[in-house]
N, C-alpha and C positions, 0 to 999 in steps of 0.2 A: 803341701806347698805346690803352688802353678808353676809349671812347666810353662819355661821360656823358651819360644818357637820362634823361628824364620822362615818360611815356606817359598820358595820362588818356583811360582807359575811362570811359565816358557810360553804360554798362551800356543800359535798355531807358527815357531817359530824354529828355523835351524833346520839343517839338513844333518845327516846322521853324521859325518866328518866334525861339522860344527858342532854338535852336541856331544860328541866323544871327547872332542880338544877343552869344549867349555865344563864340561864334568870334571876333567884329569886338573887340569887347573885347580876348578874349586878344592878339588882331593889334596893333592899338594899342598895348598894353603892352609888347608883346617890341620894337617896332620903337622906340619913346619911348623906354625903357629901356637899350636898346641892348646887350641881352645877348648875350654871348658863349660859343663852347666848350660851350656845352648844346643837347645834339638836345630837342626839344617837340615830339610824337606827338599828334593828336587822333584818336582812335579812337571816333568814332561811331556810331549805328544804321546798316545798310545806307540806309536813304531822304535821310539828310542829305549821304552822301557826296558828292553830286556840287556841292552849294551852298555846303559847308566847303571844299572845294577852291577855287572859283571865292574862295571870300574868304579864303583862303590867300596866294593870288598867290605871287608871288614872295619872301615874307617868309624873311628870314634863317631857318636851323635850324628850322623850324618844317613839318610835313613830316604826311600823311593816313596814316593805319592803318583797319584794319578787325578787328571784335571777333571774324571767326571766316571761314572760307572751306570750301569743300566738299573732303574727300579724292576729289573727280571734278575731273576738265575739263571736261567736258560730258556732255548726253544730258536721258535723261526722269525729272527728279529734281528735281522740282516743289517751290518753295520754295527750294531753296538757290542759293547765289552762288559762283560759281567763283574762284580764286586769278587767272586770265587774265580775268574781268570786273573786277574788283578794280584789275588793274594799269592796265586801259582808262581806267578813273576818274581816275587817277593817285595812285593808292594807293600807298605806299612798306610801309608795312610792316602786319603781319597779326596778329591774338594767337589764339594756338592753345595747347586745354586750358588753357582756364583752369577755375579750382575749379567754378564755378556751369555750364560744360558736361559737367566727368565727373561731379559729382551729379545733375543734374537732366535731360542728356539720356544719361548711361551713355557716355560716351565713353572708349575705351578704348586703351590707353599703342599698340595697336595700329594705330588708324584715326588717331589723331594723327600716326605716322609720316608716314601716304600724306596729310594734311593739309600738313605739312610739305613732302614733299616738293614738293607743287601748288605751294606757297608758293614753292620757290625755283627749281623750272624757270620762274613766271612774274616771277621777279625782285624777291620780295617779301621782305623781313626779315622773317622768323617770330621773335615775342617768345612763346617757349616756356614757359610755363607749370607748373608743379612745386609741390606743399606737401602738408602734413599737415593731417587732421583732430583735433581735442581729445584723443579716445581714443590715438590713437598718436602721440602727444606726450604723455600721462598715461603711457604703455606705456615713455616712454623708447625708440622703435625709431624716433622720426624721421629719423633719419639715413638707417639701413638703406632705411625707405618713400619717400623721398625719391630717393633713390641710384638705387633700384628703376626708379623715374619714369624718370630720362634712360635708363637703359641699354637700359629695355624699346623704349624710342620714338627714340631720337638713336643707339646706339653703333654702327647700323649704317652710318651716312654716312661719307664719306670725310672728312677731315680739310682739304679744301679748303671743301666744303659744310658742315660744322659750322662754318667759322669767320665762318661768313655770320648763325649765328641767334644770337637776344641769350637769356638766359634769364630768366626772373621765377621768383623765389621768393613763395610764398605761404604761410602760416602760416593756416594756413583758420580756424585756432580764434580768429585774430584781427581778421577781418573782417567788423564791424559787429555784433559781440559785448558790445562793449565793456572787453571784454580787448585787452591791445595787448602785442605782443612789444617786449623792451628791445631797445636799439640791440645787447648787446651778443651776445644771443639772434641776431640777424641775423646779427653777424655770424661768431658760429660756424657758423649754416649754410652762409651763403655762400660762407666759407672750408671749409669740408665738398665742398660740391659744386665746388667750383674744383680741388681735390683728386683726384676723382673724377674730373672731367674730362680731369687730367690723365693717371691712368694707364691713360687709354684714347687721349690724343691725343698727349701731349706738355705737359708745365711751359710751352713757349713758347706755344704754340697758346691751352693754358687761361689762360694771363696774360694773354691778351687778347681773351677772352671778356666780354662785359659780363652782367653777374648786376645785377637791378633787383630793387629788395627791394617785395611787392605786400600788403604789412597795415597798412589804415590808417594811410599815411602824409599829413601833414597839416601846414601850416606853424609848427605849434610842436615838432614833433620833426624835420622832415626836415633840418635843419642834423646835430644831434647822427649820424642813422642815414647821413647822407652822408659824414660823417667817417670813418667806418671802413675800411679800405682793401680790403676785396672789397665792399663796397655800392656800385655802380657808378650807381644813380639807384631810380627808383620807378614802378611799378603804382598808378594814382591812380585812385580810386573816385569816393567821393564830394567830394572835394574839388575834383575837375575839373571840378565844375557851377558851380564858383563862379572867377570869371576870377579876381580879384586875390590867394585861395587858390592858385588854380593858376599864376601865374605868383611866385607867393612861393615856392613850393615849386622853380621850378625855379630861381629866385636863391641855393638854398640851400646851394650846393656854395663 
């Protein structure tokens, strides 16, 4: 059965006050609320990780990620953070390639591979990262560009290690554009790349992949985009700055 996830990326956002008050909150709510059957990701700046942790505790489903990790283990590579620092913190899970790393630092379907792989020799669930930009979705070749994404960087794991990483789809032309993809736009893709998945691993394997839909998702749509039966959860942006946002959205299933 797929695991139904909510991840909210904090992106480059909050000062350590801010991210303490907006953690304790989230905490509060999930525990008051007494939610069930939903994993809650908080994937923070590298500097808050170790403070979101400590006021994590032991809260039901409620679990530390990290926005991004080094394709190294270690050495003289000044500035970045390793997948084996990461797991130290008690990090669970990693988000690797997302949109605003292959645009703005050139990351490619290549070094995400050996990102990945960091990721799960150190025992971290890589939330893998996939979409299209405006032009090729105007091009009608999202499929294809998309498809491109896992094969170049996933197909070459073994089918015990892929069934470790979740994937996020991203529809780049829809984030914070103010264009937004229909639920029903998700869920052709996500049924596309579930597809693909499968005839590289198997129908069983890819049935139980979890695909999180990452385009402005937000508490007046994520019921409707959770509906759909390959939208497994959400890539939360800006909506994870805001606690009672962010846990509406993960009540949404």
């Amino acid at each position: 059965m797929r695991k139904k996830i909510v991840a909210g990326n904090w992106k480059m956002n909050l000062n350590l006050e801010e991210g303490q008050k907006l953690t304790s909150e989230i905490v509060n709510m999930l525990k008051d609320e007494n939610i069930k059957d939903v994993i809650a990701v908080l994937n923070p700046p590298f500097v808050h990780l170790y403070p979101v942790k400590k006021l994590i505790g032991d809260t039901p489903n409620l679990f530390l990620g990290s926005q991004n990790c080094s394709d190294k283990a270690s050495g003289a590579f000044t500035g970045e953070t390793s997948a084996g620092m990461l797991a130290s913190f008690g990090a669970t899970y990693v988000i690797i390639g997302h949109s605003e790393r292959r645009e703005y630092f050139k990351e490619s379907n290549q070094l995400l591979t050996e990102k990945t792989k960091q990721a799960l020799t150190n025992g971290l669930t890589p939330i893998f990262c996939c979409g299209e930009p405006l032009n090729i979705r105007e091009a009608e070749s999202h499929e294809a560009y998309v498809k491109q994404q896992l094969t170049e960087s996933l197909f070459d794991f073994s089918p015990e290690e892929m069934s470790k990483i979740v994937i996020a789809y991203e529809p780049i032309w829809a984030i914070g554009t103010g264009r937004t993809a229909s639920s029903d736009q998700a869920q052709e893709m996500h049924a596309a790349l579930r597809t693909h998945l499968a005839s590289k691993f198997g129908q069983e394997l890819a049935d139980n992949i979890s695909i999180l839909y990452g385009g402005s998702a937000n508490p007046g749509n994520a019921k409707e985009l959770f509906s759909k039966p390959d939208v497994d959860g959400g890539l939360i942006g800006g909506a994870s700055l805001k606690s009672r946002d962010f846990v509406e959205i993960v009540k949404s299933f």
